[in-house]
mmCIF file of the N, C-alpha and C atoms, coordinates in Angstrom:
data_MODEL
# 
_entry.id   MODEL 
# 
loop_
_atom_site.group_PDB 
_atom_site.id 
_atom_site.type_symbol 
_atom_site.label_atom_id 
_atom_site.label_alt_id 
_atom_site.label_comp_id 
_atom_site.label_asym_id 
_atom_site.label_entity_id 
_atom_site.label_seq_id 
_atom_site.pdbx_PDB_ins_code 
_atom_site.Cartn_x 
_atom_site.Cartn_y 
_atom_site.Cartn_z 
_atom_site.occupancy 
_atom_site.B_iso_or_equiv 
_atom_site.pdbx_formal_charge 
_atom_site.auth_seq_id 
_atom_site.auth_comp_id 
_atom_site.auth_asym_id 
_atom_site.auth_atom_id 
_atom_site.pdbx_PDB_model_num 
ATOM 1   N N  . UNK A 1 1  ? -136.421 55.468 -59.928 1.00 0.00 ? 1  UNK A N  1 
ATOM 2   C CA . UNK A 1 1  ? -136.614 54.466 -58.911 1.00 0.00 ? 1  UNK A CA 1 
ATOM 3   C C  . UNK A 1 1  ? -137.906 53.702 -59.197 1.00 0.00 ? 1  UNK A C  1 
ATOM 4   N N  . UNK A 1 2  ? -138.006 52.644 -59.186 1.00 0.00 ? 2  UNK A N  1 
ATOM 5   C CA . UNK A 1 2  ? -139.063 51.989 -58.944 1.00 0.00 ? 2  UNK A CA 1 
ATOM 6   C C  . UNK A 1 2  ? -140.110 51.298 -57.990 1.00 0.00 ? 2  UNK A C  1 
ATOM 7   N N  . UNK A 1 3  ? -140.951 51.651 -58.236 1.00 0.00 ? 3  UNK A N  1 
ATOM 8   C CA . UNK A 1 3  ? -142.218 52.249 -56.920 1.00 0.00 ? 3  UNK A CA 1 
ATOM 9   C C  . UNK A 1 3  ? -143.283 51.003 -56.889 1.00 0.00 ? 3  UNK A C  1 
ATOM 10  N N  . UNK A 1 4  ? -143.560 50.054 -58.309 1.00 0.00 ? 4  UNK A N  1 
ATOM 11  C CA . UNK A 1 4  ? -144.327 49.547 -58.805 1.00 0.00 ? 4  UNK A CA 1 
ATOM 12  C C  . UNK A 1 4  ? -144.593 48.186 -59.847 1.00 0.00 ? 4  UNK A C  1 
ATOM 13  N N  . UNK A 1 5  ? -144.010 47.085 -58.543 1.00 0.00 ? 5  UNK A N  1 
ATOM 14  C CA . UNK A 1 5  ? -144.467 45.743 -60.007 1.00 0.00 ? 5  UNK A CA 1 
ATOM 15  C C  . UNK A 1 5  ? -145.470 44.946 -59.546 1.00 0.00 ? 5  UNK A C  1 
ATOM 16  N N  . UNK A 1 6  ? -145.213 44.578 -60.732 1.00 0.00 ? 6  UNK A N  1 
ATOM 17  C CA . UNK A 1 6  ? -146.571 43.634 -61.397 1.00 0.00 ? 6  UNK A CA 1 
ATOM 18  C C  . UNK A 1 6  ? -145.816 42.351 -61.432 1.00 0.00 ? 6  UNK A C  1 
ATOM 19  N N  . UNK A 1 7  ? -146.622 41.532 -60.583 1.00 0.00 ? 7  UNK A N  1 
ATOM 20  C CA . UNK A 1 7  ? -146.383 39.958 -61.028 1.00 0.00 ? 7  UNK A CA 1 
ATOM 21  C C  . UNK A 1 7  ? -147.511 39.422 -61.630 1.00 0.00 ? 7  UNK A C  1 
ATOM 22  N N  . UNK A 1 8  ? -146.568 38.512 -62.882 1.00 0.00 ? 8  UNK A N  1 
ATOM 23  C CA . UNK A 1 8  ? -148.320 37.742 -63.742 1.00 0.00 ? 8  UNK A CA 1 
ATOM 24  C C  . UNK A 1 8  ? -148.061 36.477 -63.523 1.00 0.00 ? 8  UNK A C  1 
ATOM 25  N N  . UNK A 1 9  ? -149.030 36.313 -63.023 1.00 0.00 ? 9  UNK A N  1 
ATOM 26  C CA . UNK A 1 9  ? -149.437 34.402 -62.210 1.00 0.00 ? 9  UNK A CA 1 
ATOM 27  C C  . UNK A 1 9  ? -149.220 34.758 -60.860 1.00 0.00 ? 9  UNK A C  1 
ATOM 28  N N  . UNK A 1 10 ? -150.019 33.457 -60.478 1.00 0.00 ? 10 UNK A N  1 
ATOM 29  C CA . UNK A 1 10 ? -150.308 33.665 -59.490 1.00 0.00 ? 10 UNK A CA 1 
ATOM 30  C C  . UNK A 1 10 ? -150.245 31.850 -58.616 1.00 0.00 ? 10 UNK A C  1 
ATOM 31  N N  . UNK A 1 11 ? -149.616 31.117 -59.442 1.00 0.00 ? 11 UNK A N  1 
ATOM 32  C CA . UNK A 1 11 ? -149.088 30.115 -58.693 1.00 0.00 ? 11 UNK A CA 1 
ATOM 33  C C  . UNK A 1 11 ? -148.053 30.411 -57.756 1.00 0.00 ? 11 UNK A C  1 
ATOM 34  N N  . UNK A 1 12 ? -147.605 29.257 -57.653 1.00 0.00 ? 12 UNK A N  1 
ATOM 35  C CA . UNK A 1 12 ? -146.581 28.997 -56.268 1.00 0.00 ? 12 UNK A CA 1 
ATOM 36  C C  . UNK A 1 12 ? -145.015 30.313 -56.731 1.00 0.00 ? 12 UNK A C  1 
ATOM 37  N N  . UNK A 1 13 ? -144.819 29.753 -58.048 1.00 0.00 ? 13 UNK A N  1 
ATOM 38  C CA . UNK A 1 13 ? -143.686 31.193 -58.157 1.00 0.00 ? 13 UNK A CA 1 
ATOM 39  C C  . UNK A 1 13 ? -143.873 32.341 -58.573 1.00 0.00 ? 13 UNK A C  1 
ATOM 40  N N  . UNK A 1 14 ? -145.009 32.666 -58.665 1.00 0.00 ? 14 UNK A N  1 
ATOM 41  C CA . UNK A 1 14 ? -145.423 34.356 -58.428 1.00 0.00 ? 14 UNK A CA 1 
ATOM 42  C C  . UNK A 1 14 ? -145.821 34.876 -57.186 1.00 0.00 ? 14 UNK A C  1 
ATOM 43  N N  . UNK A 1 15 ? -146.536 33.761 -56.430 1.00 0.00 ? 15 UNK A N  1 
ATOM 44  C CA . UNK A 1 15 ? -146.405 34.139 -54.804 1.00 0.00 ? 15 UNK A CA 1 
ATOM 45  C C  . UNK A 1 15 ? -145.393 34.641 -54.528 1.00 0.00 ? 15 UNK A C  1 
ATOM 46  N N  . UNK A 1 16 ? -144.235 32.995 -54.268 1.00 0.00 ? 16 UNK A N  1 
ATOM 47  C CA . UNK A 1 16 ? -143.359 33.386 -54.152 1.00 0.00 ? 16 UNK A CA 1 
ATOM 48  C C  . UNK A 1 16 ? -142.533 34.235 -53.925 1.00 0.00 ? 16 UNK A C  1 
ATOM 49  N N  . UNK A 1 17 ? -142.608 35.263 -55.422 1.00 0.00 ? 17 UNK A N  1 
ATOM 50  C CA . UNK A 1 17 ? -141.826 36.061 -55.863 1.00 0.00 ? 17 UNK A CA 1 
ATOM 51  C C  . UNK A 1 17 ? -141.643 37.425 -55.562 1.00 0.00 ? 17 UNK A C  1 
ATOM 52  N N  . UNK A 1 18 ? -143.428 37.591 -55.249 1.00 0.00 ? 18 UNK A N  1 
ATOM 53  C CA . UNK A 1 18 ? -143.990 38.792 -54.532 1.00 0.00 ? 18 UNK A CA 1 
ATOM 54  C C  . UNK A 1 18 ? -143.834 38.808 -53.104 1.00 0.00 ? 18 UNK A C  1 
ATOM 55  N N  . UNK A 1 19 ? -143.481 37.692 -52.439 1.00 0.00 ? 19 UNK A N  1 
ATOM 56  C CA . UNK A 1 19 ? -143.429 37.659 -50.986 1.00 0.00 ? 19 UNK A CA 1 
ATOM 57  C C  . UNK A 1 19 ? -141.948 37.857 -50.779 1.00 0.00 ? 19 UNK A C  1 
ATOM 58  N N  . UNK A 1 20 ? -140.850 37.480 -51.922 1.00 0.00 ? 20 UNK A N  1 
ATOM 59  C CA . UNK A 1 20 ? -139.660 37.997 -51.943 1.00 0.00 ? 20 UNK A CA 1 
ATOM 60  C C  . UNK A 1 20 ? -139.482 39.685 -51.921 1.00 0.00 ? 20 UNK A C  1 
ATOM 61  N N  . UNK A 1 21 ? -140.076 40.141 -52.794 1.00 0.00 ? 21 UNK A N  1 
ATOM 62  C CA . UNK A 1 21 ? -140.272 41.380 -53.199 1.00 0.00 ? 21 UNK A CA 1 
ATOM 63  C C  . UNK A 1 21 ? -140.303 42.183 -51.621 1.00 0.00 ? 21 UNK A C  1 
ATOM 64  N N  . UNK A 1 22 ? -141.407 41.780 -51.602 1.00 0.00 ? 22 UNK A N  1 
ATOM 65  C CA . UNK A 1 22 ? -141.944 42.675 -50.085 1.00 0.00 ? 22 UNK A CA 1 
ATOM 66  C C  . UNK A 1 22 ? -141.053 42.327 -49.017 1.00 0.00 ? 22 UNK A C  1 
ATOM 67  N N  . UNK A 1 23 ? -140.550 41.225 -48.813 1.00 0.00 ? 23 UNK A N  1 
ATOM 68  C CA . UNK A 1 23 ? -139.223 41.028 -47.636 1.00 0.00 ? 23 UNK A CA 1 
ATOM 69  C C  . UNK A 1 23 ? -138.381 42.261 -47.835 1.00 0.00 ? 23 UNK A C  1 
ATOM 70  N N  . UNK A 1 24 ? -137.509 42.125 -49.538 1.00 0.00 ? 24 UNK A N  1 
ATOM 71  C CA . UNK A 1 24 ? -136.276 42.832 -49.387 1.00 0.00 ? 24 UNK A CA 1 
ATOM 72  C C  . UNK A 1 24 ? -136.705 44.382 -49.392 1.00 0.00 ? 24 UNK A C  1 
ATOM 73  N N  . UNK A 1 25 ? -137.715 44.284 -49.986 1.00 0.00 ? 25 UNK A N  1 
ATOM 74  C CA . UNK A 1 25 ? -138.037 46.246 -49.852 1.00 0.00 ? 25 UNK A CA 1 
ATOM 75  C C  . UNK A 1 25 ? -139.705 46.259 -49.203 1.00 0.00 ? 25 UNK A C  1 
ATOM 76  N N  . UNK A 1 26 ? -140.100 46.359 -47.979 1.00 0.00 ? 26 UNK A N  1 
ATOM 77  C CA . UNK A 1 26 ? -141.276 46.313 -47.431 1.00 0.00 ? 26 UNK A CA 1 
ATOM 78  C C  . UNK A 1 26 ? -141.967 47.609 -48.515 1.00 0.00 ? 26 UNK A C  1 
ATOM 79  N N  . UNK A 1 27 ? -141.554 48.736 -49.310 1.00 0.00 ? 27 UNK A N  1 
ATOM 80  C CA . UNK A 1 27 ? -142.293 49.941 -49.194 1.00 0.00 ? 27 UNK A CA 1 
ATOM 81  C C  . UNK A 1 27 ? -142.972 49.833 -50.921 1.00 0.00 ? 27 UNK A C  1 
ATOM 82  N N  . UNK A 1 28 ? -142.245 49.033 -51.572 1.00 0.00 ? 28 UNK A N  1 
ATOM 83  C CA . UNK A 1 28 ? -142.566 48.393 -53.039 1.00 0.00 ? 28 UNK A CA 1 
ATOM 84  C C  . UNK A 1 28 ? -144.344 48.112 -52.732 1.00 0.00 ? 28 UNK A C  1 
ATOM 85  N N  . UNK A 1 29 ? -144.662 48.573 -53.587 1.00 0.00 ? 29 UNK A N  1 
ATOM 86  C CA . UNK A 1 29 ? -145.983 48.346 -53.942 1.00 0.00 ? 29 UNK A CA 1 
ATOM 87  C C  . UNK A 1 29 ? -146.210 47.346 -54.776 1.00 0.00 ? 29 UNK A C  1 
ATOM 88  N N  . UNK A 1 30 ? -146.193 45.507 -54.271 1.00 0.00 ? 30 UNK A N  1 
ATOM 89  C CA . UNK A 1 30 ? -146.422 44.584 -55.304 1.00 0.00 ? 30 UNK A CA 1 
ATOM 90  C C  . UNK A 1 30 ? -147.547 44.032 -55.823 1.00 0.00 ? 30 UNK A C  1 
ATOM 91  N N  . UNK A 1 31 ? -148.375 44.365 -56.602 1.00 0.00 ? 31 UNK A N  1 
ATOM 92  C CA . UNK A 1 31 ? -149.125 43.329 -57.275 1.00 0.00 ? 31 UNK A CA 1 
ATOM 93  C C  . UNK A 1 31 ? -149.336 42.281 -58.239 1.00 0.00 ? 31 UNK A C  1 
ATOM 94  N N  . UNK A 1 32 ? -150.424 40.926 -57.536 1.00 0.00 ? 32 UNK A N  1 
ATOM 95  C CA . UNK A 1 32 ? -150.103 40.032 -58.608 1.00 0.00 ? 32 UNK A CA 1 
ATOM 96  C C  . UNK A 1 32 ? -151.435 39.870 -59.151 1.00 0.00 ? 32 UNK A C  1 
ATOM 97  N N  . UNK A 1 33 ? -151.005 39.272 -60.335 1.00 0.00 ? 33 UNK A N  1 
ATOM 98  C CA . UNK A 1 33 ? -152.260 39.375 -61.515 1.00 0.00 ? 33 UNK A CA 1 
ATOM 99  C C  . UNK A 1 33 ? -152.104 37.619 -61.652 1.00 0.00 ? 33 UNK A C  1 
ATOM 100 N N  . UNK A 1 34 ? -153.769 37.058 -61.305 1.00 0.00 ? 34 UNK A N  1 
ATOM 101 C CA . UNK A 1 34 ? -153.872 35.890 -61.603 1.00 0.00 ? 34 UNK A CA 1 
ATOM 102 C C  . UNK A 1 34 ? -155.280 35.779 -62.400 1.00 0.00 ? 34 UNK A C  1 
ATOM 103 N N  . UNK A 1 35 ? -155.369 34.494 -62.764 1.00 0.00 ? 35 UNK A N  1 
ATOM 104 C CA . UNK A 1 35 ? -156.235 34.350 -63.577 1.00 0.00 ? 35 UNK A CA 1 
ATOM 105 C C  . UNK A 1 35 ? -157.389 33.218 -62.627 1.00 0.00 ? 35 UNK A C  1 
ATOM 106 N N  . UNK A 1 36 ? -158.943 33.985 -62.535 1.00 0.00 ? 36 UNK A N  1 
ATOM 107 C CA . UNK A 1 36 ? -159.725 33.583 -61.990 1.00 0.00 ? 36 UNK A CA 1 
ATOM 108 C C  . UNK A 1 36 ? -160.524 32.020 -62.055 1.00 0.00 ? 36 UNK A C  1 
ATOM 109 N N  . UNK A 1 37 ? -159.873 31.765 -63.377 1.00 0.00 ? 37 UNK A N  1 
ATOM 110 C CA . UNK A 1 37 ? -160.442 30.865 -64.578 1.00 0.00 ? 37 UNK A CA 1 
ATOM 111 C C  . UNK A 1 37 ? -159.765 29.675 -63.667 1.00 0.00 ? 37 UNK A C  1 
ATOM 112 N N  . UNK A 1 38 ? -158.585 29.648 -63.245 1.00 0.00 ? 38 UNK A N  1 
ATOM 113 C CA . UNK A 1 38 ? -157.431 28.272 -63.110 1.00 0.00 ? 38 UNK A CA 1 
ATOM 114 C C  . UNK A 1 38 ? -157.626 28.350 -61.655 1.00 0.00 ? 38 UNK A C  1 
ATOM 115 N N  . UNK A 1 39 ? -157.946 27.288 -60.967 1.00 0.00 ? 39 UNK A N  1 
ATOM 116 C CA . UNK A 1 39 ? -157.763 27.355 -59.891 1.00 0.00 ? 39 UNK A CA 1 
ATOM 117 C C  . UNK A 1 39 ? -156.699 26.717 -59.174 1.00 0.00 ? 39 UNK A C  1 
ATOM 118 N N  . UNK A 1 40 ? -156.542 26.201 -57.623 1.00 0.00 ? 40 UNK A N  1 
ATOM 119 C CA . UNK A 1 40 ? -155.193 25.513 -57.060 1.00 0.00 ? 40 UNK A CA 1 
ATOM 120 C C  . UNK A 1 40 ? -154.512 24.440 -58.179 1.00 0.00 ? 40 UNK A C  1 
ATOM 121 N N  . UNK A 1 41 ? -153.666 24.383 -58.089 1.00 0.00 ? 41 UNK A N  1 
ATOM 122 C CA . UNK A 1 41 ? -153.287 23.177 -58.767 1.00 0.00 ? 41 UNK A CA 1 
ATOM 123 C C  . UNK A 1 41 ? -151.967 22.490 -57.256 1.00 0.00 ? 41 UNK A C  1 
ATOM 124 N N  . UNK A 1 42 ? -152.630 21.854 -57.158 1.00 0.00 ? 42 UNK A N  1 
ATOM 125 C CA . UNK A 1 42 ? -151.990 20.974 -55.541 1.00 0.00 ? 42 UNK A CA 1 
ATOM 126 C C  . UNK A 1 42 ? -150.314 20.937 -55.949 1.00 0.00 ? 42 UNK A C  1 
ATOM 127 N N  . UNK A 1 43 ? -149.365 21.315 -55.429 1.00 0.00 ? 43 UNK A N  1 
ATOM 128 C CA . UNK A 1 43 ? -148.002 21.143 -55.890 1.00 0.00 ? 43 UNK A CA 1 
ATOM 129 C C  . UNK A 1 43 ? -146.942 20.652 -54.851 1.00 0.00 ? 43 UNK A C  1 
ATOM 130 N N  . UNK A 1 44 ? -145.785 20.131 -54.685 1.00 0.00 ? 44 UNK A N  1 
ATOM 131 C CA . UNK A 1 44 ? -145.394 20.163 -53.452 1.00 0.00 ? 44 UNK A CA 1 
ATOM 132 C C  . UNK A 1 44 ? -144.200 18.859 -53.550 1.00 0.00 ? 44 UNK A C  1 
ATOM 133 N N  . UNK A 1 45 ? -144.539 17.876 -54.804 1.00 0.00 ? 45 UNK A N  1 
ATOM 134 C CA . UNK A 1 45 ? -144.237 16.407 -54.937 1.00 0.00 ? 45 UNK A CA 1 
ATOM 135 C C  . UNK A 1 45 ? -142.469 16.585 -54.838 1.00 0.00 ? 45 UNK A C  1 
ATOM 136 N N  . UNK A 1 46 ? -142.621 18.029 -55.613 1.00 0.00 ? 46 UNK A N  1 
ATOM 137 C CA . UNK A 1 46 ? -140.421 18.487 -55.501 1.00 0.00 ? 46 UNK A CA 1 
ATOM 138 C C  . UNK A 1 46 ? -140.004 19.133 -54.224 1.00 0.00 ? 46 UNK A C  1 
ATOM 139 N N  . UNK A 1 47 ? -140.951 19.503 -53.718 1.00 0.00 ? 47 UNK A N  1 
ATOM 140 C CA . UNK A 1 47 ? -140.277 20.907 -51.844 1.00 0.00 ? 47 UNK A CA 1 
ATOM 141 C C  . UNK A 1 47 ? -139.165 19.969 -51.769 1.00 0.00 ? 47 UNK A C  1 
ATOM 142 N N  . UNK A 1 48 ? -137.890 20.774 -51.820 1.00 0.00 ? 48 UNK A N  1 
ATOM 143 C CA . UNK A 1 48 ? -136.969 20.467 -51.277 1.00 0.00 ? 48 UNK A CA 1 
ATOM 144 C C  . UNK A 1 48 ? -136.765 20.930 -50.356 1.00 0.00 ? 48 UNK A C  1 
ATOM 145 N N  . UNK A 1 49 ? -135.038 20.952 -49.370 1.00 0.00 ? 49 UNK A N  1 
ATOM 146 C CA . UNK A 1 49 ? -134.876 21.636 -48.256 1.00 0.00 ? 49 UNK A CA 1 
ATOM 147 C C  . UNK A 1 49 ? -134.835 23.251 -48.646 1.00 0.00 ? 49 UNK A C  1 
ATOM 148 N N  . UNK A 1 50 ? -134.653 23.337 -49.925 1.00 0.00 ? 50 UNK A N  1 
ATOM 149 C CA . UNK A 1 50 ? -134.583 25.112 -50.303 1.00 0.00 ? 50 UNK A CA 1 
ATOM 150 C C  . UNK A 1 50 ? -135.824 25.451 -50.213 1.00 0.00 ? 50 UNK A C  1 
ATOM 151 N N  . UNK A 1 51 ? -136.812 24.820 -50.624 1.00 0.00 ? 51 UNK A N  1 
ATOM 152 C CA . UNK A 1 51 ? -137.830 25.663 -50.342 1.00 0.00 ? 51 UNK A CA 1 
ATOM 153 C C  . UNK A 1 51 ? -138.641 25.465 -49.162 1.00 0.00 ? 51 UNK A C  1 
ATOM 154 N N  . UNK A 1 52 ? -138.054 25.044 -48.248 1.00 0.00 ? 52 UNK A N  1 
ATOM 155 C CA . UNK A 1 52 ? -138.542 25.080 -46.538 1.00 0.00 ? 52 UNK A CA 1 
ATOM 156 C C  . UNK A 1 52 ? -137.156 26.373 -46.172 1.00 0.00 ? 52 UNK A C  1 
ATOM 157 N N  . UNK A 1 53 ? -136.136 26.558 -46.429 1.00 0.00 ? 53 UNK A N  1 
ATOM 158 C CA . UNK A 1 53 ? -135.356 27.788 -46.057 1.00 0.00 ? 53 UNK A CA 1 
ATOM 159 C C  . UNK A 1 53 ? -135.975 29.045 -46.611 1.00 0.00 ? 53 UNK A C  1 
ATOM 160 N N  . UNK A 1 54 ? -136.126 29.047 -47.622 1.00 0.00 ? 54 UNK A N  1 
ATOM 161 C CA . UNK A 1 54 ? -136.819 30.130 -47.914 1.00 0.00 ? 54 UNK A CA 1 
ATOM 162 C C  . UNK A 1 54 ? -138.191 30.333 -47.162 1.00 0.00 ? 54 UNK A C  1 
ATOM 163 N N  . UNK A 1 55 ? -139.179 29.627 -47.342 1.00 0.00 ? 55 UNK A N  1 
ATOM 164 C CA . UNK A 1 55 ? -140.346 29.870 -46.348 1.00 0.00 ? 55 UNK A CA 1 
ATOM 165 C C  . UNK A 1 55 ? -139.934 30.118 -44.700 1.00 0.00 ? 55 UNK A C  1 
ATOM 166 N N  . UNK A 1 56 ? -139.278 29.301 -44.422 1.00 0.00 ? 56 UNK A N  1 
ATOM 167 C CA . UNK A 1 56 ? -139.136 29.440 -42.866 1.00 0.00 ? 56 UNK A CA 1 
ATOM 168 C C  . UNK A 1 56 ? -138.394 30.676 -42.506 1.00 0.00 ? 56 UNK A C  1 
ATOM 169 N N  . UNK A 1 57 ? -136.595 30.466 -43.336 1.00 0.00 ? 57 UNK A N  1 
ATOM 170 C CA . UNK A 1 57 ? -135.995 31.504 -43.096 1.00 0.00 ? 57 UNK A CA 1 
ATOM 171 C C  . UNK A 1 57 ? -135.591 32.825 -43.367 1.00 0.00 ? 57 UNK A C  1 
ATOM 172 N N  . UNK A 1 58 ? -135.842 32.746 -45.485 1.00 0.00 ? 58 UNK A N  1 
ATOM 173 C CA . UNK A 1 58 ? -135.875 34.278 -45.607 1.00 0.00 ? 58 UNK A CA 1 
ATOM 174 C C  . UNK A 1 58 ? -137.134 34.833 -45.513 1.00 0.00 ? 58 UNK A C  1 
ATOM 175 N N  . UNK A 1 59 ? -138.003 34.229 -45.628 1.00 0.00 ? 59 UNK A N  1 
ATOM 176 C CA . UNK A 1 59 ? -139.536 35.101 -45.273 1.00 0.00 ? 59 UNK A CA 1 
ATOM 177 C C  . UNK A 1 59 ? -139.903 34.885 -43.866 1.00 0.00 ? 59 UNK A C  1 
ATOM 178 N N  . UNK A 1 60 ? -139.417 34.523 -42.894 1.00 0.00 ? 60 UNK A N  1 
ATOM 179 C CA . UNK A 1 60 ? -139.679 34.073 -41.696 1.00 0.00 ? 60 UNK A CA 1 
ATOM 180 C C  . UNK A 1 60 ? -141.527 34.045 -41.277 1.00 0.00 ? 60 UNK A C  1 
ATOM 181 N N  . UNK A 1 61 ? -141.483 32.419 -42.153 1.00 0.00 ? 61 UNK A N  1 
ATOM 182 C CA . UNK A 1 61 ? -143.036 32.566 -42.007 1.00 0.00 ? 61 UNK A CA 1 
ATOM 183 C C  . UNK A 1 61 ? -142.824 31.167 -40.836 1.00 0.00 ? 61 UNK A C  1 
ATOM 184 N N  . UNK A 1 62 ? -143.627 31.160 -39.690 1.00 0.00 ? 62 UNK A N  1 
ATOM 185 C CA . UNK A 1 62 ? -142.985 30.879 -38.657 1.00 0.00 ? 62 UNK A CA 1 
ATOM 186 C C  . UNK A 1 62 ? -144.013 29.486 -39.366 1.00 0.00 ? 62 UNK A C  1 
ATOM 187 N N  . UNK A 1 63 ? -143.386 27.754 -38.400 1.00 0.00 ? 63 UNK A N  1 
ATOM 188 C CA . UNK A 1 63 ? -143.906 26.860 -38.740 1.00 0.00 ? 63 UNK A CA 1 
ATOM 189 C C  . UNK A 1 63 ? -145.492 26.761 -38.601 1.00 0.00 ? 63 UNK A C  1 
ATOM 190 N N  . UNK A 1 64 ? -146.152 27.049 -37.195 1.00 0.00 ? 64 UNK A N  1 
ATOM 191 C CA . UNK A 1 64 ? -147.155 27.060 -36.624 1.00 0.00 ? 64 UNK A CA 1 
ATOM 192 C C  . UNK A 1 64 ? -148.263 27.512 -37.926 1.00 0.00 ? 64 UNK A C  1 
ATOM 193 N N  . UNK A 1 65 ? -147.599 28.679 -38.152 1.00 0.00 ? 65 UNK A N  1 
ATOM 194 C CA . UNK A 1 65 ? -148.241 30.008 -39.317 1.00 0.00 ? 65 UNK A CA 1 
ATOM 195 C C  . UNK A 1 65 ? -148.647 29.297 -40.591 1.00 0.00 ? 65 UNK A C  1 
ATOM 196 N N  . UNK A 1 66 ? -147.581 28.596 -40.958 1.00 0.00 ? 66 UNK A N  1 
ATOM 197 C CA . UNK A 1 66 ? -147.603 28.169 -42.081 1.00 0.00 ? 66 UNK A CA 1 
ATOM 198 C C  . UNK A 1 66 ? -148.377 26.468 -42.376 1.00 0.00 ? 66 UNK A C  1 
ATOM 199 N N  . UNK A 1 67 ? -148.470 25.617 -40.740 1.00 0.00 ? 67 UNK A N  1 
ATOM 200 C CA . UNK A 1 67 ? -149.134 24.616 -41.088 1.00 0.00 ? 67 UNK A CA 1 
ATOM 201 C C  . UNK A 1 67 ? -150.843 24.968 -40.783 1.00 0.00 ? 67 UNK A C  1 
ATOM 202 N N  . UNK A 1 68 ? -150.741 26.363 -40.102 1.00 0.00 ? 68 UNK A N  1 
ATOM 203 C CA . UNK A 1 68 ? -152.439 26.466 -40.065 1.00 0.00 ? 68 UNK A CA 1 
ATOM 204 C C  . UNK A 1 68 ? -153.312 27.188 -41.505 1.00 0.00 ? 68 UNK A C  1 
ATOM 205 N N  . UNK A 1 69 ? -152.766 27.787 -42.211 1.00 0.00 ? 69 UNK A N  1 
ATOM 206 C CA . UNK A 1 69 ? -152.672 28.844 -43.099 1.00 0.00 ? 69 UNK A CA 1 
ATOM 207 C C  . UNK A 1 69 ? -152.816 27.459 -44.192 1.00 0.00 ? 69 UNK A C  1 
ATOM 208 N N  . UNK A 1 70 ? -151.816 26.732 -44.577 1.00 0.00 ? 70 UNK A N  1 
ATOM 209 C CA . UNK A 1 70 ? -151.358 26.045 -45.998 1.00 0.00 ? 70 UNK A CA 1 
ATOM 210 C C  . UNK A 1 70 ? -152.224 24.550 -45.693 1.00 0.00 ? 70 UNK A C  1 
ATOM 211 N N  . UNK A 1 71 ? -152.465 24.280 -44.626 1.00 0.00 ? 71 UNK A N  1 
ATOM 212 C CA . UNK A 1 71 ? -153.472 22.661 -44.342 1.00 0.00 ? 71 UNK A CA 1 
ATOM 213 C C  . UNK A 1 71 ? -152.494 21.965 -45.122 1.00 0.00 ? 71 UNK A C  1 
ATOM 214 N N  . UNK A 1 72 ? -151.000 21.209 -45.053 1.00 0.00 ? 72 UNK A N  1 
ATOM 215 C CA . UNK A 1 72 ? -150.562 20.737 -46.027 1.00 0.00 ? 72 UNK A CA 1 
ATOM 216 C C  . UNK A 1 72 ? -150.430 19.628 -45.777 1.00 0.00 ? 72 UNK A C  1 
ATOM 217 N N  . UNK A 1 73 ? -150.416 18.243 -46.804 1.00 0.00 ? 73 UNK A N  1 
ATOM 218 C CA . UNK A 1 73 ? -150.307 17.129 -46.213 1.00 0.00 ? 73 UNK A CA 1 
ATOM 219 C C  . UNK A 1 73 ? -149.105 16.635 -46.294 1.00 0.00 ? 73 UNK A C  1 
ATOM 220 N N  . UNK A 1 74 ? -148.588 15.575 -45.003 1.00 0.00 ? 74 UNK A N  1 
ATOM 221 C CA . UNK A 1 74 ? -147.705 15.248 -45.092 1.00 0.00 ? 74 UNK A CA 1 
ATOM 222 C C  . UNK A 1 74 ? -147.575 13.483 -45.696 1.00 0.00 ? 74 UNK A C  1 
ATOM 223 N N  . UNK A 1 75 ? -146.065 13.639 -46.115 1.00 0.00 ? 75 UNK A N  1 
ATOM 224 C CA . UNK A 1 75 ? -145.868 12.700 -47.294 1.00 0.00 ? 75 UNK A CA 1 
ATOM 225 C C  . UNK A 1 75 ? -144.809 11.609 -46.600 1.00 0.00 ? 75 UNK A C  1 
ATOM 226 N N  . UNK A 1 76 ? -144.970 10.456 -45.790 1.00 0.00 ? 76 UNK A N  1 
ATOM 227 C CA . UNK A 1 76 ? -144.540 9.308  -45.265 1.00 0.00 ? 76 UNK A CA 1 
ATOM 228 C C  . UNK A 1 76 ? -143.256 8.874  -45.970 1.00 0.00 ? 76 UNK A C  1 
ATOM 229 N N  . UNK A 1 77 ? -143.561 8.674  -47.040 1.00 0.00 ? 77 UNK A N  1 
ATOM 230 C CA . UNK A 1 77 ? -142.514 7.781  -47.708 1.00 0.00 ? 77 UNK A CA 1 
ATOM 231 C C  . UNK A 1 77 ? -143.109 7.443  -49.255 1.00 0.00 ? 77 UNK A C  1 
ATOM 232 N N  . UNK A 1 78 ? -141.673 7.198  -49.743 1.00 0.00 ? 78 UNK A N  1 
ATOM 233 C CA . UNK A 1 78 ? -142.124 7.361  -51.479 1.00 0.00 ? 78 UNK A CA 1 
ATOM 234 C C  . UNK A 1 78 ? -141.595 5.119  -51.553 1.00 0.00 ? 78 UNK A C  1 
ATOM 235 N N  . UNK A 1 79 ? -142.415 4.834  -52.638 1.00 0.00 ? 79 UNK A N  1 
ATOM 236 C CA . UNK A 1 79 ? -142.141 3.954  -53.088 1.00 0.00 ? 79 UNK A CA 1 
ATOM 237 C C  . UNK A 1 79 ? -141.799 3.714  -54.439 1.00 0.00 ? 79 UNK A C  1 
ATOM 238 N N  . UNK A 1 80 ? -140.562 3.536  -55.417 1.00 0.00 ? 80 UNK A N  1 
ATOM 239 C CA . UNK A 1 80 ? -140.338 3.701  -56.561 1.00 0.00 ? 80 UNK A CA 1 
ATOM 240 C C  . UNK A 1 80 ? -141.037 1.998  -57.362 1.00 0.00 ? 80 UNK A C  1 
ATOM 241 N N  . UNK A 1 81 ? -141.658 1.613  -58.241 1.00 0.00 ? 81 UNK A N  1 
ATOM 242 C CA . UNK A 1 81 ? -141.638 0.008  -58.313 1.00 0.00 ? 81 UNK A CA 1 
ATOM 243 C C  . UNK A 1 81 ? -141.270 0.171  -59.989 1.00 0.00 ? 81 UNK A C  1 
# 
């Protein structure tokens, strides 16, 4: 059985991945390994509706939670020229 992973990175899909982890089995012991050197890199320009279901609904990270926590900005409207 496995008791013990390791996620390497620590961007948006190793979060992610580890916050998946811990949903489907709370008792998994996950750690992630990032690198101190790289810091945020601002991401967000693709969020589709899948990745507002997943945040909202399989991790049920409630909206409130997630706009005080993430400070994220919101995006009006795109202009292609």
């Amino acid at each position: 059985m496995i008791n013990k992973v390791i996620v390497l990175g620590g961007g948006s899909a190793g979060f992610m991945a580890a916050s998946a982890l811990k949903m489907k089995l709370p008792g998994l012991l996950v750690s992630v390994i990032r690198s101190k050197d790289i810091g945020i890199i601002g991401v967000g320009e693709g969020s589709t509706p899948v990745l507002s279901r997943f945040l909202h609904a399989y991790l049920r990270v409630g909206w409130r939670k997630f706009i005080d926590i993430a400070n994220p900005s919101w995006k009006l409207g795109l202009k292609f020229i």
